[in-house]
N, C-alpha and C positions, 0 to 999 in steps of 0.2 A: 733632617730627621725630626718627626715630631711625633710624642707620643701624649695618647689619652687615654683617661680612665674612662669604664664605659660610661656613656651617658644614660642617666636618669630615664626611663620612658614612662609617663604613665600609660597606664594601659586602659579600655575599658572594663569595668568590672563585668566578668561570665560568671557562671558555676562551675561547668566542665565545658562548653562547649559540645555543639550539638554537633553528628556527621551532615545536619543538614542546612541551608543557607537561610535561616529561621533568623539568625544572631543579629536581628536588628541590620543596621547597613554594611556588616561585615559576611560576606559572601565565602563563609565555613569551608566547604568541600574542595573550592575554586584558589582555598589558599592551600588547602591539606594538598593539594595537585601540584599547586608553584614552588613549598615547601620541601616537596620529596625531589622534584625536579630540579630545584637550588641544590640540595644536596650532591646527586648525581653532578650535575657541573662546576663542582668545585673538589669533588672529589676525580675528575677526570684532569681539572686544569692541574691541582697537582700531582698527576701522574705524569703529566709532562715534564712540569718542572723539576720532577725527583731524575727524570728521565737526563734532561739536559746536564743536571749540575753534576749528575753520574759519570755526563759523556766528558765532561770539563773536567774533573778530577783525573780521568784517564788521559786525557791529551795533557793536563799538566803533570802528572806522573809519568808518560813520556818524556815531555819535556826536561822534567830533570834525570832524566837517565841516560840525556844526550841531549846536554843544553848547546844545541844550534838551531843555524837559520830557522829551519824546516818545522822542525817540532814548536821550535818557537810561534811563528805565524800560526799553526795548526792549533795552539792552546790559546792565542789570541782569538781566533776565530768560532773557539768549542764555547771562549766567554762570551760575545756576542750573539752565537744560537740559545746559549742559556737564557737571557736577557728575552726573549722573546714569550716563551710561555709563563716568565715571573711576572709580566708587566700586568698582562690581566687578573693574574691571582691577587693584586692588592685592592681589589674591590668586596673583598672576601674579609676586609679590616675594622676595624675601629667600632667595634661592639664588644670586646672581651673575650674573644673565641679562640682558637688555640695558638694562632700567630700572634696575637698582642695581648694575651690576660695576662693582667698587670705582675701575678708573681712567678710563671712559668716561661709567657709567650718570647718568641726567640726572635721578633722582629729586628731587634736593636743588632742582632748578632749576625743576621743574612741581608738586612739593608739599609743598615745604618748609614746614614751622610748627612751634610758635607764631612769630608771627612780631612784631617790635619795629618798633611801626606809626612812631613818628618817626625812624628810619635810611631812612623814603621820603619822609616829608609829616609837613605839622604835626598836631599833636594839642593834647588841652584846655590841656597844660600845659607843651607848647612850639609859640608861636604859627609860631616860623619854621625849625622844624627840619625834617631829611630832606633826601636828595637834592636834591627838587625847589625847593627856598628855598636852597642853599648853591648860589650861581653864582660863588661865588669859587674852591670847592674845584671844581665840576663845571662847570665856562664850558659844555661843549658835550654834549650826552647824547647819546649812542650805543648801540647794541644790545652795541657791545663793552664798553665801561665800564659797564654796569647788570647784565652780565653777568658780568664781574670783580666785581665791588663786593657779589656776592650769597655771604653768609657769610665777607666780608673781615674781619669787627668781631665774629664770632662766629656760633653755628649761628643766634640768634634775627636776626642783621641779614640778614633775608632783602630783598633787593631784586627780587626777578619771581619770575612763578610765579601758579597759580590764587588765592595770597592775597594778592600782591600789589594782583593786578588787582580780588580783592572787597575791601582799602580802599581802592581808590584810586576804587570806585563808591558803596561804603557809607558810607566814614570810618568811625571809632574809634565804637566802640558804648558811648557815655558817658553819653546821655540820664538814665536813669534804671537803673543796674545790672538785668535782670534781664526789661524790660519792654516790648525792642524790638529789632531788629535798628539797626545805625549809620543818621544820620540826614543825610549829606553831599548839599548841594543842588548841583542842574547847574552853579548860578553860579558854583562855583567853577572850574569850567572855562568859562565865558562869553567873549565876546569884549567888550572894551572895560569892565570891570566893575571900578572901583576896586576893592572889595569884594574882589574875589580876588586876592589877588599872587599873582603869576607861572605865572596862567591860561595861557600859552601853552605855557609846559614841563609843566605839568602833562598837558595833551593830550599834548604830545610825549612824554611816561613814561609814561604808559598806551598808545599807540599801539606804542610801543618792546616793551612786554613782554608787549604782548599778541600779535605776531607773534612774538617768541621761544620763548611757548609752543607757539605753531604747530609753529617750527623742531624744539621738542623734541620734541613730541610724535610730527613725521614722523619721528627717529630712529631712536624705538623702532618704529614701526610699521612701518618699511622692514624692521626684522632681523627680523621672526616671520612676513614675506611667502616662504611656501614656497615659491611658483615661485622664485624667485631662488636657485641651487643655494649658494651662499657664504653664505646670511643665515644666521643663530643658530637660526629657526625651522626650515629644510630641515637641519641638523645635528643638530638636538635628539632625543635620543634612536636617532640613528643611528651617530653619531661618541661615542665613550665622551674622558672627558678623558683618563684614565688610560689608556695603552692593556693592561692588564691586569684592565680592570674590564666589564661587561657593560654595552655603552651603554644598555639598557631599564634596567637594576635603576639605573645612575644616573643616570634622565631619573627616574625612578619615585619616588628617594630627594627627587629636586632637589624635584616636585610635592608632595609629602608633607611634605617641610619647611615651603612656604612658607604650607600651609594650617596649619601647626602652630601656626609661628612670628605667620600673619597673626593666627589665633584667640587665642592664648593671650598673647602679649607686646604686639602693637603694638593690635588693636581692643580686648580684655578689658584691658590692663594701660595704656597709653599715652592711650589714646583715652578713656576713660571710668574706670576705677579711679582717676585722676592728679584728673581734675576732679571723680569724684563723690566722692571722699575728703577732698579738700582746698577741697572748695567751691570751686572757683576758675573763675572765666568765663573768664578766659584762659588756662585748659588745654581747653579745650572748643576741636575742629576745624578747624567755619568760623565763629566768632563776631562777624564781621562782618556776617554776613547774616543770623544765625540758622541755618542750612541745615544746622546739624552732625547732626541726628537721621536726614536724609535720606542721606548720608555716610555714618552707622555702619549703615544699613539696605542703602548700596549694598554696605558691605564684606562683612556676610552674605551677601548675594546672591552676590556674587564667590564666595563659598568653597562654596558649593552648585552654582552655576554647574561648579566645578573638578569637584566629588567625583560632580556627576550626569551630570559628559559633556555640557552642554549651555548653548545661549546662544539666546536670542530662537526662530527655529524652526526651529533646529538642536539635535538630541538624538542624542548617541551615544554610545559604552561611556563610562561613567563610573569614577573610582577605585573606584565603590564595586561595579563587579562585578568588578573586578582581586582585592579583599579580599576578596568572596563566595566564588570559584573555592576560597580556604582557608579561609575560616570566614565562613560566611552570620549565624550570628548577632552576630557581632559587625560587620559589614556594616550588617545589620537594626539595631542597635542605635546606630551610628554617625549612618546616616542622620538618625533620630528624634531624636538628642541634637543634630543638627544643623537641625534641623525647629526644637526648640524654645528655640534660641536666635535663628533667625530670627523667630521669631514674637513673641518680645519686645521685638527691635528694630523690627520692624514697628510694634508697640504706642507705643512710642517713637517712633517717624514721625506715627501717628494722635494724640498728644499733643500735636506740637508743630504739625500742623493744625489740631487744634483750638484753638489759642493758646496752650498752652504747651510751646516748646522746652527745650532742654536747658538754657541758662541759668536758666531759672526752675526746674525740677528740683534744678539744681547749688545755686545759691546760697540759695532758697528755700523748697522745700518741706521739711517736717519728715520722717526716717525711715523714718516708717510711714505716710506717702503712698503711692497705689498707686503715683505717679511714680517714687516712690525706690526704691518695691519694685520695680516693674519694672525700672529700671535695675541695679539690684544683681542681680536673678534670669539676667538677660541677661550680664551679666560672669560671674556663674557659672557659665550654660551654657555660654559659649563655652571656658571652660578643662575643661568636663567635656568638648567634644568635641575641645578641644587632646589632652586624655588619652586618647581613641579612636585620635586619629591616632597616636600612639605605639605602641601595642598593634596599630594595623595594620603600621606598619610593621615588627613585630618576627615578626608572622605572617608575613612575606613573606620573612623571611629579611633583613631592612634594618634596620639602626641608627640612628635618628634621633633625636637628642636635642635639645630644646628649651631657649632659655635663658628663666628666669624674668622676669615682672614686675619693671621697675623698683621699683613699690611693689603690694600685695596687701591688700584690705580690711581 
């Protein structure tokens, strides 16, 4: 998990900005087109995701109203389609907007990780730790204390959020390092089952935060609902913050960051550079489930989604003929660098369908694996199209500067 304040952009200085493409090398109308169509595709992707964690709230509200087999797999399963329309919604980040401003945004609380699986439930090597076994500290569980208590003890004490709720379906992926997703049976949530202590709060912590996510999720998806003249979405790109600044050039800069920053720092540098460098399963995603290949293939998606104007079968100006309007080939050349770093992570989805996910990648494969290769090929596309987006933004007349990787191969 990493958070930022927004970045700084200078902008160049307008008056108001004209409706017509006069603004010097900034191509006015051609962004007012990519701006309203960014909208529309981000108000679409979370419609989906308000969709999924809806559908995942009710199979785990099944689930605990008959903690077996069945329901069990079936809310396994509602979190894994969830997982699917969130991945691309984080290219939608890292400019201050209603999922990560710095004093409202609820990222930390819907996808915070790595996360320190005993501050919820026990693990191999504390039979009775986490929330849900400490009934002296937590007598009564609440959606408001699970809610306080999430990064009370540090960023890794995460308590709710999509990772909470895949350990508290999966458990701790301890089996055999490398060889399986976590391996938690229903009966720990069972009724009557010695075998499980404190079966009943466990349901009650899972039911508790899996509604919360709900709660977040409608959050964000209220502010980027355009009809609503007050939401963040009907402002964006209308209303400038500064009011001496051209509200397009800085709705234009805010999109252009967050594809920068999503490419180069948090998917190439946080997501995959962290674990494929240092071998570690516990810097990898969703390693509860295994599901992290499909994640880093949603996050590509997201940033193609952004730069082509487009979501499911909705297609419209993209960033990338905002950049065309001033230079086509580097447009052209943008797109492609962005093509084939999707196309690697896709490769990376087809691996871990075939049975090997990322854990096995990370921890076991040698170098010169095509696995490793691929992953390494894929982190280094996405900083060569980190570097595109810079050089667009400089053609546009916008200053956007990107902060580095935590750590780089």
């Amino acid at each position: 998990m990493r958070r930022l304040a927004p970045l700084l952009v200078l902008l160049t200085a307008s008056a108001c900005g004209s409706d017509d493409d006069s603004d010097g090398a900034f191509p006015a109308s051609k962004a007012q087109q990519a701006i309203t169509d960014y909208k529309r595709v981000v108000q679409l992707n979370y419609q989906d995701v308000l969709a999924g964690t809806r559908a995942l709230d009710l199979a785990v509200r099944n689930f605990v109203d008959a903690p077996f087999e069945q329901p069990f797999a079936a809310a396994k399963a509602a979190w894994l389609a969830a997982r699917v329309p969130y991945g691309p919604s984080e290219a939608f980040r890292f400019y201050g907007g209603p999922i990560d401003d710095d004093e409202s945004g609820p990222e930390g609380l819907i996808n915070g990780w790595p996360l320190d699986e005993n501050y919820i439930d026990y693990t191999r090597d504390m039979k009775a730790g986490g929330i849900v076994n400490d009934v002296a500290n937590y007598p009564t569980l609440t959606a408001e204390l699970i809610e306080r208590a999430n990064e009370a003890r540090g960023e890794k004490a995460l308590s709710t959020g999509y990772h909470a709720i895949e350990f508290l379906l999966w458990g701790q992926d301890d089996a055999t390092p490398g060889t399986g997703a976590g391996k938690r049976a229903f009966t720990d949530y069972a009724w009557n089952d010695p075998t499980a202590p404190n079966a009943p709060r466990r349901r009650e912590y899972l039911s508790i935060v899996s509604t919360l996510l709900v709660q977040h999720v409608e959050s964000v998806a209220a502010q980027w609902d355009t009809s609503k003249p007050d939401s963040y979405g009907a402002r964006f790109g209308v209303t400038a913050d500064d009011e001496k600044s051209d509200a397009r050039k800085e709705a234009l800069s805010k999109i252009l960051t967050s594809l920068g920053e999503m490419a180069k720092v948090e998917l190439s540098g946080e997501r995959m550079t962290v674990a494929y460098k240092n071998r570690s399963e516990e810097d990898e995603h969703s390693c509860f489930s295994d599901n992290t290949a499909v994640d880093l293939l949603g996050n590509g998606l997201g940033l193609q989604n952004v730069w082509l104007g487009r979501y499911g079968t909705f297609d419209g100006v993209g960033i990338d003929e905002v950049v065309a309007a001033v230079d086509p080939a580097l447009a052209t050349k943008t797109t492609a660098d962005l093509q084939a770093a999707v196309s690697k992570l896709q490769a990376l989805a087809d691996f871990q369908k075939s049975g090997t996910p990322i854990d096995v990648i990370v921890l076991q494969k040698p170098d010169e694996s095509p696995e490793r290769t691929t992953m390494r090929e894929a982190i280094e596309a996405l900083k060569v199209f980190a570097g595109d987006i810079e050089r667009a933004a400089a053609a546009l007349g916008l200053s956007v500067k990107l902060e580095d990787p935590s750590e780089e191969l």
